[in-house]
N, C-alpha and C positions, 0 to 999 in steps of 0.2 A: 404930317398930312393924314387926311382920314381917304380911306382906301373908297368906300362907301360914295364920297361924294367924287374921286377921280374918276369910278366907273361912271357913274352921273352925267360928268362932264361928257366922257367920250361919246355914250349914247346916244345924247342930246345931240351929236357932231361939234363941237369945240372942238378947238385943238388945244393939247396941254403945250403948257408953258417948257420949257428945257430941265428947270428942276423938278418937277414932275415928274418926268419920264425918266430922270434919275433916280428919284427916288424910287417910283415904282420897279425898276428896277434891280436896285440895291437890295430892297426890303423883301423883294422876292426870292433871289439869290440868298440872302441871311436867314431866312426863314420867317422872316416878323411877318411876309405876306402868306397867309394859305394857298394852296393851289387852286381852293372854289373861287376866291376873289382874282384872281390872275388867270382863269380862265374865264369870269365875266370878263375880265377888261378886255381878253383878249378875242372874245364874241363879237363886243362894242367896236373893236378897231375893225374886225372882219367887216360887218355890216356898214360904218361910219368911215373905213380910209383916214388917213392921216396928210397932212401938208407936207412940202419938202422940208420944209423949217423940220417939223418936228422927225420926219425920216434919218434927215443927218444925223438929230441929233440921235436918235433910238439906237445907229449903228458906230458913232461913237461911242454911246454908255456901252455897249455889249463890249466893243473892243476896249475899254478901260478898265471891264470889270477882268480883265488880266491883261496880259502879257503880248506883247508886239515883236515878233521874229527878227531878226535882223543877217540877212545873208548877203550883204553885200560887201563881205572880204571873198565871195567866191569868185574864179574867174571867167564865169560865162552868165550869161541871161536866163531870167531865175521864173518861171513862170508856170501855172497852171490852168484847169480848166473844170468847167463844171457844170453840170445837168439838172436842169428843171425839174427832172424826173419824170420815169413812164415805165412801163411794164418790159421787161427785156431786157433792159436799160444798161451793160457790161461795158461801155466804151470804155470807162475810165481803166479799167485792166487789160484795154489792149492798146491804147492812145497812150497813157504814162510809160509804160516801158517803151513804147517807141520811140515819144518824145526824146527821153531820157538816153536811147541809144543814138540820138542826133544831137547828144553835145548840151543840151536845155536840160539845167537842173528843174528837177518836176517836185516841189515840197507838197504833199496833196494830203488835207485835213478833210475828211470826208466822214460821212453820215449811216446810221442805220435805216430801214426801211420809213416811209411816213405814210401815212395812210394807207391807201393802194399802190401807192410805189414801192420795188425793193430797194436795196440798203448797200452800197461797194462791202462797206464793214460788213454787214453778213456773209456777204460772199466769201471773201477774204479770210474770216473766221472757222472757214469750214475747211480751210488748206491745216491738216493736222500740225500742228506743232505753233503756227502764223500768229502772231502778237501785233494785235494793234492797238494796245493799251500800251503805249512808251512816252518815257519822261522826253523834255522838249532836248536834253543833252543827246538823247540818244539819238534822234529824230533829227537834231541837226548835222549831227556826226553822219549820219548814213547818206543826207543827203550830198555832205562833200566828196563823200566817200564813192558811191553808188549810183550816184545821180538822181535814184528818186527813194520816195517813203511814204506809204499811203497809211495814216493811221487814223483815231479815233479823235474826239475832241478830247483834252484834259481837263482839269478842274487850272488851270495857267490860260490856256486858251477860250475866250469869250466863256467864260464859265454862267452868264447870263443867258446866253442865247444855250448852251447845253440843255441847260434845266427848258426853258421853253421849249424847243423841238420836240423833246417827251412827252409835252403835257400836249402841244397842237394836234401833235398824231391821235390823240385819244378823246380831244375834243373837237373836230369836225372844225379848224382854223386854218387848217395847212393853208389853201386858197385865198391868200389874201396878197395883195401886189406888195404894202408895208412892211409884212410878215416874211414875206418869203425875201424880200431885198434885204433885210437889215440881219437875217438869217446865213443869207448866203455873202454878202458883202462882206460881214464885220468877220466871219472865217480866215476869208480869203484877205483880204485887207491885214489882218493880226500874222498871216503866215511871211509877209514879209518880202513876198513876189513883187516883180515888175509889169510883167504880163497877166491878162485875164482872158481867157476865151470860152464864152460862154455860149450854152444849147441849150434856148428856149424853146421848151416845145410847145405844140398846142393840137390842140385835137381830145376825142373821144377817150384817151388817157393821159390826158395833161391835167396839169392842174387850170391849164390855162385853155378854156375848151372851145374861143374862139383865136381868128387871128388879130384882131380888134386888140382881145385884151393881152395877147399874147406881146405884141409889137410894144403896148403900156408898157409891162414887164422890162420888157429890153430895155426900154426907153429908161425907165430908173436905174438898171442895174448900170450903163452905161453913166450915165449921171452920175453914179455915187463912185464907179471908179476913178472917173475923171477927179472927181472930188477931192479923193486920196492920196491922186498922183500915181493911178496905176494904170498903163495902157489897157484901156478895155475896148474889148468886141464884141458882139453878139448877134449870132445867127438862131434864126427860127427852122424849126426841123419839126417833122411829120410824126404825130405821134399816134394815130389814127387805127392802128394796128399795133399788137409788140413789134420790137425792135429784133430782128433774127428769129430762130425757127425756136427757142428756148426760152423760159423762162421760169426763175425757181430757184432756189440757192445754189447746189453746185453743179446742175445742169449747166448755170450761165457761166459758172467759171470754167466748164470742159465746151467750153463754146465759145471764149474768150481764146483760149489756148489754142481750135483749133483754128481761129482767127488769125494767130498768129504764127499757126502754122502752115499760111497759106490756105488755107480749107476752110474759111469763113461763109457763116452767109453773105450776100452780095452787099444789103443794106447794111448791116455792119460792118464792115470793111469800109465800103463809102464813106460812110458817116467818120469814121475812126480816121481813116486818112486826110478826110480833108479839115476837120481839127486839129487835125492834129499838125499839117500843115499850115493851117492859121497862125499856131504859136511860134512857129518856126517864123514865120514872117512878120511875127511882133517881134523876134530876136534879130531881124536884120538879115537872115539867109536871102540869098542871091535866087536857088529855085528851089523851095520849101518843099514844091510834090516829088519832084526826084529824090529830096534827101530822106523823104518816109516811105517812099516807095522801094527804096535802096535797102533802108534799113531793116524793110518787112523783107524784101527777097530773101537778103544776105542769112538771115537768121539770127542777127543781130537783136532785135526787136524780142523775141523770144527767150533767146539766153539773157537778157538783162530781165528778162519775168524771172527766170530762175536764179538768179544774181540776187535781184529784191526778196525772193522768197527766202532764200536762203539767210539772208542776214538779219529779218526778222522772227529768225528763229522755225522756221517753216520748213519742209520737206518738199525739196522741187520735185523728187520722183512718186509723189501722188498725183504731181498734175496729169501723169501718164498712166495712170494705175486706174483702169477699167471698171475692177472691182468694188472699187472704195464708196461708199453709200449706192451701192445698187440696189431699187427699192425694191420693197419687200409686195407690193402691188401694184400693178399696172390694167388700167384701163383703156384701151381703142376707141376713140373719136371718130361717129361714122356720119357721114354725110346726110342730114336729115331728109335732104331734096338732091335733085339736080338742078345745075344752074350756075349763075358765075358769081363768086364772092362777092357782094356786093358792099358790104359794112362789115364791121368789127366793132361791139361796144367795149372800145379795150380798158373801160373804169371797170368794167365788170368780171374781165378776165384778169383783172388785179385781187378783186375782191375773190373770184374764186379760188387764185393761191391761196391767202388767206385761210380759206377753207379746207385746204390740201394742208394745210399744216407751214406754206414756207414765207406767211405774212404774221404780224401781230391784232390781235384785238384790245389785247390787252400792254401796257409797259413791259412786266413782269413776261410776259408769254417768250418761253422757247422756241426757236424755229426748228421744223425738221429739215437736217439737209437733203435727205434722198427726195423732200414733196416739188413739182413741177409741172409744167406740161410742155409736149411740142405741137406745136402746130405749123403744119406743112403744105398749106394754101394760103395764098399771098393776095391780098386785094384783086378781083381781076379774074382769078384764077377760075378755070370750069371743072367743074364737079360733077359724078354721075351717082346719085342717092346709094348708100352704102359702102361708099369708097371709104377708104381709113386714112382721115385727112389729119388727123393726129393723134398723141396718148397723153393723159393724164396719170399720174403718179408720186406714191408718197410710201409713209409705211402702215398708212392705218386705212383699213376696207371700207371704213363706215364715212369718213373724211372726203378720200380720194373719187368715190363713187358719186357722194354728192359733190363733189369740185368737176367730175367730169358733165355731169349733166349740167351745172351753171353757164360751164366754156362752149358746152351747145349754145345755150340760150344766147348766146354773145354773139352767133352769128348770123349775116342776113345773105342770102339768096336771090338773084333777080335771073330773069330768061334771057335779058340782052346782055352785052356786055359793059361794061361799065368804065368811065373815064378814069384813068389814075393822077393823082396831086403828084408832083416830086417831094423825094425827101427831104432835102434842102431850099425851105422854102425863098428865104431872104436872107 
């Protein structure tokens, strides 16, 4: 097939044919397709949308181009859950160990940052010693063992869709409904779960920036599970603001912890428990919120964090250690006006991590763990001009000062008060 004339095709809005999108596939993974000609096609599809014909098939090729889990000699309900992505975004380190401490094997193949979003694996990454780079033997071992495993993709699992998610983040693709299903499906699908429960978000840091298109979203990802034969769900959630008062590589993970240590923000906790009760009630539990509510009191929920950490090679007593990337600059966020929060453009408080050092612009690019910010007014919230409504921080002066003036620019101010959305929209 000539590469030249399938980008063509897409453009024009055709829909390829099933070997087509094999092929494009294959010859991408093998190397015969360049990354410029696979980031046209994948511009073409952004702009142009794809059929359901050709969706199935896109998240079958991805899943064929490896390996399909298979956990069912285990004896409980095997299930996980997954995020559209937003800024703050830690549920998945504080919802998996809970899951997991109520009985539901939790197998969770999760992602690095993509464009303005951050990344679980970053996070995770920055727990010293923590390996989420494990072969599938290991990864299925812990899950019997452990109850859950949060790691990386491998070159076994959807090694088609791997290479793409690199290249989307760098070409301005993330946003597309095809993309992002066949992305997040063919994962979860190859991991060999029963259960799906998924958190579309939408809003001013979604990728999905109305609810229109957000509900679309759903609308497929549901579709394709059913498709598979995997109980799927999916609720739509308020992304409009960050998610808790943190945001930034290991900010979110000592903000995850103190989640779990009873001391969460309010929105993260929410959010976390009733996903996390959701899965519980795709496994047949009789009352799903008592049994995550139970599990976060008891302390349960926390020691199976330290459980996971531990057996992926990880030191659970850094998650308690203060000291450990404390950055080397800190900024004060002062209230430009007074007035009550009125907006938050939280694509742009993504973009300003970035700037802090704890996003990528580049593949290749490092993250710094100590870069971050908090911010400590809430939609709503009234402010009197120079109050210190949060702090920016990282370990470089010149980074972290221009990241603190962008997270100004991110906010708006009004004199009356202002209506709040819930977070849990549908």
């Amino acid at each position: 097939m000539i590469p030249y004339e399938l980008i063509r095709k897409k453009q024009g809005g055709a829909a390829h044919t099933p070997d087509e999108i094999r092929w494009l596939l294959e010859a991408f993974t093998s190397g015969e397709l360049p990354d410029y000609q696979m980031a046209a096609w994948l511009m073409a599809v952004y702009f142009q949308g794809m059929d359901p014909g050709e969706r199935q098939v896109l998240v079958e090729a991805m899943i064929d181009s490896g390996r399909r889990l298979d956990f069912s000699h285990l004896d409980g309900y095997v299930a996980d859950k997954h995020s559209t992505g937003g800024v703050g975004d830690k549920v998945s380190l504080v919802l998996g160990p809970l899951v997991a401490a109520c009985g539901v094997y939790v197998p969770m193949i999760s992602g690095r940052g993509l464009g303005h979003t951050g990344g679980t694996l970053d996070k995770l990454d920055a727990i010293p010693g923590f390996r989420t780079s494990l072969d599938l033997e290991t990864f299925e071992r812990q899950v019997a063992e452990v109850g859950i495993c949060i790691m990386g993709q491998t070159d076994d699992i959807c090694p088609a869709d791997k290479q793409l998610y690199a290249l989307r983040d760098v070409t301005a693709t993330v946003g597309s409904v095809p993309l992002i299903a066949g992305s997040i499906m063919s994962k979860k699908i190859a991991e060999g779960i029963q259960g799906l429960v998924l958190d579309v978000k939408w809003g001013s840091g979604a990728f999905m920036g109305s609810l229109a298109e957000a509900r679309e979203l759903a609308r497929v990802l549901v579709e394709t599970g059913a498709a598979f034969g995997v109980d799927t769900v999916a609720h739509i959630s308020d992304m409009n603001q960050p998610l808790g008062r943190s945001a930034g590589v290991w900010c979110e993970v000592r903000e995850a912890v103190a989640a779990l240590e009873g001391d969460g923000p309010a929105d993260l906790v929410e959010l976390s428990l009733f996903l996390a009760s959701e899965m519980l009630r795709l496994a047949g539990r009789d009352d799903p919120q008592r049994e995550v509510q139970d599990a976060l009191a008891s302390g349960r929920a926390r020691e199976k964090l330290d459980e996971m950490v531990a057996a992926q090679g990880g030191d659970p007593a850094a998650l308690a250690d203060s000291r450990l990337y404390r950055p080397a600059v800190t900024v004060a966020l002062q209230a430009p006006r007074s007035g009550y929060l009125s907006a938050v453009d939280t694509y742009r408080c993504g973009m300003a991590l970035i700037t802090a050092g704890a996003g990528r612009r580049a593949k290749s690019d490092l993250l710094d763990p100590s870069a971050g910010f908090d911010l400590n007014v809430r939609l709503g919230d009234q402010v009197v001009a120079g109050d210190e409504i949060g702090r920016c921080y990282g370990s470089r002066d010149d980074r972290v000062q221009a990241a603190a003036q962008e997270l100004l620019e991110t906010l708006a101010f009004s004199d009356e008060p202002v209506e709040l959305a819930p977070l849990i929209v549908e």
